[in-house]
PAVEXSE-293318 format. One record per atom (N, C-alpha, C): x, y, z. Coordinates in steps of 0.001 Angstrom, whole numbers, plus 500000, padded with zeros to 6 digits. Last residue first. Layout:
N
XYZ
...
//
This chain:
174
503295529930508221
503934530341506938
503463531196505971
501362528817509558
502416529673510144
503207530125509167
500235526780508560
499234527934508216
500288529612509258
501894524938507672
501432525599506332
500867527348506741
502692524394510414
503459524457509610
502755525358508617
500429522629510686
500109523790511601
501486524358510578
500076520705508488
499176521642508604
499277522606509357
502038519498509596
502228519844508057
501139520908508315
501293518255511811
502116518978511864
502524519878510487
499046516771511279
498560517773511776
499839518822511775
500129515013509564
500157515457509094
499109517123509804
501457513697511633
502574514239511003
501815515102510034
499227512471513264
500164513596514318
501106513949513127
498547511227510818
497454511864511574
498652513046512001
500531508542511215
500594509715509783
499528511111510224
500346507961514098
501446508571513506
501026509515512094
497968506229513562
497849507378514410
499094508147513978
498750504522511373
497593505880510691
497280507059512038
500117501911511508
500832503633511899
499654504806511983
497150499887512219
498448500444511635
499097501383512701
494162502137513355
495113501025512799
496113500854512376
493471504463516004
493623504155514589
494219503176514356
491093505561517943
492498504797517778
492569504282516690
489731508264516451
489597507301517687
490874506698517325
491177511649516896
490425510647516074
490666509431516925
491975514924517297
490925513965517698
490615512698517190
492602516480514863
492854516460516164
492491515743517110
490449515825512830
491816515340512899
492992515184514424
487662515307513459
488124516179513595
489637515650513528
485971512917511433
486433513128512304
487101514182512680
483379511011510062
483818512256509957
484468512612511073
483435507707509186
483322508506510175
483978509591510136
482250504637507347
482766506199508060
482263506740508854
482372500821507831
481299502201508082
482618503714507729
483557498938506528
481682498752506665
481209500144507014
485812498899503493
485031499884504745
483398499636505103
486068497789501462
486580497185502231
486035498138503640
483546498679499560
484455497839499063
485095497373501002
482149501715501180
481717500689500520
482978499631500360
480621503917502829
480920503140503365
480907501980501996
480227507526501345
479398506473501871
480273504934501598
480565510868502426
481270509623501817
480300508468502108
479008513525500751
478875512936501694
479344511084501441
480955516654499663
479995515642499295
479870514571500339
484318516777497889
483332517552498648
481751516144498511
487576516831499217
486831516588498354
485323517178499279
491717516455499573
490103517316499460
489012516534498841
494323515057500401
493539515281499982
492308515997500164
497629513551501338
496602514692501328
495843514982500405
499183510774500265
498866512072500278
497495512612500949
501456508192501286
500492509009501970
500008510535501303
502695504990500667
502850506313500268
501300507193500628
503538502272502589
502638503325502208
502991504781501569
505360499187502579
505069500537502355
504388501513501981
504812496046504353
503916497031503548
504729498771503432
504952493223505223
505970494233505059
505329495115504115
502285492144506723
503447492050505716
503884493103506006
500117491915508711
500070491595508191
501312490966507104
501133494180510629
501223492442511191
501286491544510470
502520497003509517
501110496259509272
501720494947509925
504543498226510733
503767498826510603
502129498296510443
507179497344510750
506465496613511539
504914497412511392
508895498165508936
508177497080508875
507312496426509827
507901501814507662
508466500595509163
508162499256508922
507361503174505915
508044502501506113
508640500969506456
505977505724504594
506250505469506237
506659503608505120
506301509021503194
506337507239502957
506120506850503720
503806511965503016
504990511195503528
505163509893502702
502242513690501655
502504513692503190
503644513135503285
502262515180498761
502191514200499324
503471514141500768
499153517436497984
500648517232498177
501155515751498927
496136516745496553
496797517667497418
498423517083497190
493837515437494649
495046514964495438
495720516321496058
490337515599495024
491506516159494334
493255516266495251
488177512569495011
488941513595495640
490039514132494823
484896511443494773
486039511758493772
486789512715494814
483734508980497737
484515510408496815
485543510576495954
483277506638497682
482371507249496799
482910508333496601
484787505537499632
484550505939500235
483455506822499240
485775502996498545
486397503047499989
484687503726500311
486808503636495682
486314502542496349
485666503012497705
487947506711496289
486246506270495435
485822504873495612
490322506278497267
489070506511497985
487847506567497427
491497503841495286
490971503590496695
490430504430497216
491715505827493369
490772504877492902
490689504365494307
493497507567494238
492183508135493921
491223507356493499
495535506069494741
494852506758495460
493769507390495256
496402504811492220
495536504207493404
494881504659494419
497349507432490838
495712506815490349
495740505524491387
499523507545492358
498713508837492373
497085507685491889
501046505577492139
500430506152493202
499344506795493556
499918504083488931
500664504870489281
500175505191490622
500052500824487561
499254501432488338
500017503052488764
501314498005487479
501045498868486019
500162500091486710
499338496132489844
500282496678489205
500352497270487577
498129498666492394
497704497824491344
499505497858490651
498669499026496099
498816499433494292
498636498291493341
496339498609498438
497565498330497376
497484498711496394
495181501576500526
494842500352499814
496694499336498939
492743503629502204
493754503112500902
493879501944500870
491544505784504418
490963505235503383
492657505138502554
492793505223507745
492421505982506993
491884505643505203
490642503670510430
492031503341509346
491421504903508371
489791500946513070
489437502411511823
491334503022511336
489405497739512497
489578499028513498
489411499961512575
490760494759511965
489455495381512181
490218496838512873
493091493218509466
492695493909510815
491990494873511239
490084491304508604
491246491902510249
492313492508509005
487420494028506994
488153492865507594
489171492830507803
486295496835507618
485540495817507329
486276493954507394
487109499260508918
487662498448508282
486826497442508570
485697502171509349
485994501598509875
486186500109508964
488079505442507752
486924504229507611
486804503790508760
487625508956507895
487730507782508554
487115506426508271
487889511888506633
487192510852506661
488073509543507235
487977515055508898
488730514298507878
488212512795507701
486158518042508605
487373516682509059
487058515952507880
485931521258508189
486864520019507610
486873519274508382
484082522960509769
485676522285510517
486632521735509833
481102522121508001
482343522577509122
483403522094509765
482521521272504591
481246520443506153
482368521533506729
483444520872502521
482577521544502282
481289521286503410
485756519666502366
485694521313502302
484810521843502498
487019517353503826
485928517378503710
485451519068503611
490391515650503491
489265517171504183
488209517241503842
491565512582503775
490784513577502877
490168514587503790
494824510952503616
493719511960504422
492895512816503795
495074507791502155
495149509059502283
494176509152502842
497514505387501302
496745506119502004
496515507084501703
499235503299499626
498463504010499136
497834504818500532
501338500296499037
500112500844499533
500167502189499459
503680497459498230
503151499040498047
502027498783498355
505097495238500300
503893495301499212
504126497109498986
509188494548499950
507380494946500572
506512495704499492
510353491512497855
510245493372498405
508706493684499326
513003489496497356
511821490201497630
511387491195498506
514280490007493656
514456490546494931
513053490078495785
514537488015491227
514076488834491715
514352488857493330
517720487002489476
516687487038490804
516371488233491251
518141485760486522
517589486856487019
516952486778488278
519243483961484548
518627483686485270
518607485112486025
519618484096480580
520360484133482086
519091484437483005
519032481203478914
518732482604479103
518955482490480594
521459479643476830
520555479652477692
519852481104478284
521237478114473593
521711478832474463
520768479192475555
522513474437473239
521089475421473542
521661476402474031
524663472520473894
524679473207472387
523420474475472397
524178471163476375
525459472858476238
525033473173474702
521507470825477577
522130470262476610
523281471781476252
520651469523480962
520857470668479789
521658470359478713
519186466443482053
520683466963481603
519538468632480341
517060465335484905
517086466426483193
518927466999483036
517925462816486904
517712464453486124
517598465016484547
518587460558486385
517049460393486618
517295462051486382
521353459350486840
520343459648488110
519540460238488280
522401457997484983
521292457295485166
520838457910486248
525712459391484828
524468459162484523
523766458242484586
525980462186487350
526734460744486964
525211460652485328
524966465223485590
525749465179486504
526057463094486277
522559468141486702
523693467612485769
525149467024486558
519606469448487333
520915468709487840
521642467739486763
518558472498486600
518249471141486204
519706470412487168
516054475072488268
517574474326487968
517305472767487865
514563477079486441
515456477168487243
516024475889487153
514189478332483245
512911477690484352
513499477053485465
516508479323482569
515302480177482767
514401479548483786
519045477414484644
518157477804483474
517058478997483940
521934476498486295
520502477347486678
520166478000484857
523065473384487801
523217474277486269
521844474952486505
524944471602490057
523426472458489913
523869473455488519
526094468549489761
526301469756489536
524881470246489524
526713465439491868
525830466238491230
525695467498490973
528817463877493199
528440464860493606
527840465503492326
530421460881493289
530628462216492762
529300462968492844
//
């Protein structure tokens, strides 16, 4: 006879002939129902900062300090207990020493194929700030870049770039 699976809080005991060495549940205990978590992709954080107060505005660029190596826009994972908004402003003051003032938010992106790494969703805002960024936590270097223009980027971050040049030509036709 064939051994019953019974699922507890601390998951599953086998119940069932006896002497075959499992933990019996005892029916008189009540039990607490078992709850499966889902699993889900990581949250992340990007953002494009303008630089208001250099000609042209561009826009800051890390170069990523470990794999996957390349240049990237400044973010990160969400903390948990954390709101979007305050990772983003705590990953580019990591990142990049600037306090920035959040702007509107660009996009989600998605894709799972986006990072190699995991299944990552990014939430993307726009941002400002003023002052000269300096290279710290996961970024060995910046780079002030003309948006229109930026070297090959990591990830999607060439995509969020071309969506949010499109937000921008958009804003200023309006």
């Amino acid at each position: 006879m064939p051994a019953k699976v019974q699922w507890t809080a601390c998951g599953a005991s086998r119940v069932g002939r006896k002497g075959i060495g499992f933990a019996a549940v005892s029916a008189a205990r009540p039990r607490a129902k078992v709850v499966a978590v889902p699993v889900t992709p990581k949250l992340t954080v990007d953002v494009i900062i303008e630089l208001t107060d250099h000609p042209r505005r561009p826009i800051v660029v890390i170069e990523r300090k470990y794999p996957p190596l390349g240049f990237a826009l400044p973010g990160g994972f969400v903390d948990v207990g954390e709101t979007v908004e305050r990772a983003a402003i705590r990953e580019a003051l990591e990142e990049t020493g600037l306090v920035i003032h959040l702007g509107q938010l660009l996009g989600v992106y998605s894709d799972p194929a986006r990072d190699a790494r995991l299944h990552a969703v990014s939430v993307v805002f726009m941002a400002t700030a003023v002052g000269e960024p300096v290279a710290a936590d996961d970024a060995q270097a910046i780079l002030l870049v003309d948006p229109c223009h930026p070297p090959v980027m990591a990830f999607d971050h060439g995509k969020i770039l071309q969506d949010y040049l499109s937000c921008r030509q958009k804003q200023v036709t309006e």
